[in-house]
N, C-alpha and C positions, 0 to 999 in steps of 0.2 A: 146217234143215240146217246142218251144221257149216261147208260150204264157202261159206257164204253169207254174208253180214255183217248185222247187224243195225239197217238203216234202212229204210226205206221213205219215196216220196216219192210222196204223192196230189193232184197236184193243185185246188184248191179253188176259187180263182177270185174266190169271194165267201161270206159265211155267210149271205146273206139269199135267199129262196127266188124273189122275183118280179126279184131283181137276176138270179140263176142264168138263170129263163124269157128276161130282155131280149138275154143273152149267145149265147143258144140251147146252152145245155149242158142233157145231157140225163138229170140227177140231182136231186138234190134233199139239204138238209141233212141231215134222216134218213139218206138211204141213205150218205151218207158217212160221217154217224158209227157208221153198223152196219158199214160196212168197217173204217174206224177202229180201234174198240174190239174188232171181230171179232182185229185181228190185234194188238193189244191187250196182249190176253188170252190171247194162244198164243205170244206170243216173248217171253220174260224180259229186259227190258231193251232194248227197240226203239227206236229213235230214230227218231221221227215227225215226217216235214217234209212243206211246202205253200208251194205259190205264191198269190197274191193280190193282188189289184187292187182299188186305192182310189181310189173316185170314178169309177166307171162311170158314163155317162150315166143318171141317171133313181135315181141313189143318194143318197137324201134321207137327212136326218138320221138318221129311224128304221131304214131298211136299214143303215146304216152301225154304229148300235148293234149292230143284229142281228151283224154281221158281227164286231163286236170282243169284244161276249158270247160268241157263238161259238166263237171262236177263244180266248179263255180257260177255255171248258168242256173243253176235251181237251190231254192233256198235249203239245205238239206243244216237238219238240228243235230245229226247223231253220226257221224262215221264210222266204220268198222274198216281199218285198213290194213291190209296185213302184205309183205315181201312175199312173192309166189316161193314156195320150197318145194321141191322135187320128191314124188312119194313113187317108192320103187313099184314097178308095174301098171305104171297108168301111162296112157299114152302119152302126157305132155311131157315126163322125164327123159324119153328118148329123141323128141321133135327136134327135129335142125333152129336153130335163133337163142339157143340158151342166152340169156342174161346174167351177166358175171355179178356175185353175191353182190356184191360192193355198190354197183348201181343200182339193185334191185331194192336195196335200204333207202339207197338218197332219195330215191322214187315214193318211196312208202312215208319215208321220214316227212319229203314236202307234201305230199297228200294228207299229211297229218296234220300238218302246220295250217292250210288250207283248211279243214273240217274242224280245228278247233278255234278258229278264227268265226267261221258261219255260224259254230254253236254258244259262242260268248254274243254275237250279233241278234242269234236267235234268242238269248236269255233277257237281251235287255230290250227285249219289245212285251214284254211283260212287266217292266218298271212303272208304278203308278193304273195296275189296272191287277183287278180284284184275282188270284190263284187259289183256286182248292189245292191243299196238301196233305197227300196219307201219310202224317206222323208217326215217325216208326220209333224214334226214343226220344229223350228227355232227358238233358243232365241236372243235377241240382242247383244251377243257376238260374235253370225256369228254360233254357235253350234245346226248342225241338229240331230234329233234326227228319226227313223224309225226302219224299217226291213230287211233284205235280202228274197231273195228267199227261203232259206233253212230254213226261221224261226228264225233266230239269229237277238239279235238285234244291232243295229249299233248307234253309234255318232261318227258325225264327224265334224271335224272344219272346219274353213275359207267356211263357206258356207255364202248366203243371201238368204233373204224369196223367193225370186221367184222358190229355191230351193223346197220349197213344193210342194207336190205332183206331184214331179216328181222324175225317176228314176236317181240316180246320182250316177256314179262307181267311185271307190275309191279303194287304196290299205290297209288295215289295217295293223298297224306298231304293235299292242299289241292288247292283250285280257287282260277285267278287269270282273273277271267272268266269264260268258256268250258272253260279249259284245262287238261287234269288235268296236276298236278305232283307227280314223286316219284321215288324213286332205284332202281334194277335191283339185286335181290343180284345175291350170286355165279351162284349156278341160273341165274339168265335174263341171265346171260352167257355163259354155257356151252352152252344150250341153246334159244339162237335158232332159230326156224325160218325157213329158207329161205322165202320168198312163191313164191307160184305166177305 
């Protein structure tokens, strides 16, 4: 749909299947990647995010590979990684396999490293090809600053305040990071769209 943006965000948890069973979620690797790649494969340019938790009780060396293979087999634009911490009264605080803090970070720490690696990857396959962006400010050098559709963020130059809050496509010439970089013509100053 046009009125829709293009990200999606599927929750994951974990990429190893017997971590998935200890959590009691009720999926499995497979059927995520057949969601995944389902939608894939039908939105041109989809920015695919996930949450993840590193160092669940009872996530031994190999689930833990499991889960970083994983997550490197799918193009994913957005990470959400967090170190499991222990919330009093839930079952996983008392489970046998705790994971000592210290590993549960270096875990979290390289999944991070991993997911910002795919999403600087995932920014520069929009270099040289046309982004709508909702312009959210303006400083007084004419420098907008917003979003794309797909969740990347954008600045770009030779804009004016009336540029906010409005969509205004642009070709980005580089990525600094994440962040697509590039200048507005005349056209898409002219012909900002209002955001809904």
């Amino acid at each position: 749909s046009p009125v829709l943006c293009r990200q999606l965000h599927l929750p994951l948890q974990s990429g190893d299947d017997a971590v998935l069973r200890a959590m009691g979620r009720r999926y499995t690797t497979a059927a995520f990647r057949a969601a995944a790649e389902y939608a894939l494969a039908r939105v041109p340019g989809l920015g695919l995010g996930s949450d993840v938790i590193a160092g669940f009780p009872g996530e031994n060396d190999a689930c833990f590979e499991n889960t970083r293979r994983f997550l490197a087999s799918l193009p994913f634009s957005n990470l959400h990684v967090f170190p499991y911490s222990e919330r009093p009264g839930t079952p996983a605080a008392t489970r046998d396999g705790q994971i000592p803090a210290a590993v549960r970070k270096a875990r979290a720490n390289e999944l991070i490293a991993l997911g910002d690696e795919q999403r600087r990857r995932f920014a520069g396959e929009f270099v040289g090809r046309p982004v709508a962006c909702l312009v959210e400010r303006c400083d007084g050098a004419g420098v907008g600053t917003g979003w794309s559709g797909a969740y990347l963020p954008c600045r770009i130059a030779n804009l004016t305040p009336r540029a906010v809050n409005t969509l205004v496509t642009f070709t980005p010439a580089a990525t600094e990071a994440d962040t697509l970089v590039g200048r507005a013509t005349t056209d898409a100053l002219t012909n900002g769209t209002p955001a809904e």
